[in-house]
C-alpha positions in Angstrom: -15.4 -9.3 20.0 -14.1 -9.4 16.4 -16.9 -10.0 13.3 -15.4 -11.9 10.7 -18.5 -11.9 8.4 -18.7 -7.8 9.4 -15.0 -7.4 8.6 -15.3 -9.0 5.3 -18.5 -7.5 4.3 -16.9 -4.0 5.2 -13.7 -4.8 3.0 -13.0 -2.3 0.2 -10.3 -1.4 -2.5 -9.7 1.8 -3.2 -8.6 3.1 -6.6 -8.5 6.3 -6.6 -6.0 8.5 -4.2 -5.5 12.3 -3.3 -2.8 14.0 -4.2 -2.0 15.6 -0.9 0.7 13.7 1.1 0.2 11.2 4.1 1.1 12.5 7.3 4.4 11.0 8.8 2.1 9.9 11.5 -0.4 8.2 10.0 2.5 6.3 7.9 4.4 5.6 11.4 0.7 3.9 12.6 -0.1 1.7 10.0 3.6 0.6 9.7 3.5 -0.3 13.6 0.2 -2.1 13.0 1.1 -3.9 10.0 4.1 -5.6 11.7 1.8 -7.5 14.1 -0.2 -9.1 11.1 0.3 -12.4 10.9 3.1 -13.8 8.2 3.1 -17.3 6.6 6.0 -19.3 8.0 7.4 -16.3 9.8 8.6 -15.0 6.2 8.0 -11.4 6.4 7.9 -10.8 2.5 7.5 -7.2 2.3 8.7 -4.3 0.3 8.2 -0.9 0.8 8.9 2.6 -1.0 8.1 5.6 0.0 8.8 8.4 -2.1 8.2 12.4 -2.6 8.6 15.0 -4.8 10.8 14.5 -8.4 11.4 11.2 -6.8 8.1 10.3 -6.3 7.3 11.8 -9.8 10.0 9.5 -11.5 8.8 6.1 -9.9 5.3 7.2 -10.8 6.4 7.6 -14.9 7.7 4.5 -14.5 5.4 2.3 -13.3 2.7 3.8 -15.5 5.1 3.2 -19.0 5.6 -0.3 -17.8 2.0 -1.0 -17.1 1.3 0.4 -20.6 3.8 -1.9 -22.0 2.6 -4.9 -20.0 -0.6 -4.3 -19.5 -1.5 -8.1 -18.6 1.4 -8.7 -16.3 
């Protein structure tokens, strides 16, 4: 049976990230598990990107200038 206290206990953030990609089939897992997570009012308010290579590079410049030009946003 679930834990709640465990489960929040447990909780963590992480920070910090490796620069190797995800495998496609560890992205396809948490996708198919994510979509059975409950959503207020049916809403399903997400947003996704997923990105590689220059692409990836690009969106990564970008978010970092904006963050250093709105860094309490």
């Amino acid at each position: 049976m679930f834990d709640l206290d465990q489960t929040i206990k447990d909780r963590h953030s992480t920070r910090k990230f490796l620069s190797q990609p995800v495998p496609r089939a560890l992205l396809d897992e948490a996708l198919a598990l994510a979509q059975l997570a409950p959503s207020n009012s049916n809403i399903q308010p997400w947003r996704l990107v997923f990105a590689q290579g220059g692409c990836r590079d690009r969106l990564q410049e970008a978010l970092l200038n904006q963050a250093k030009q709105q860094p309490n946003s």
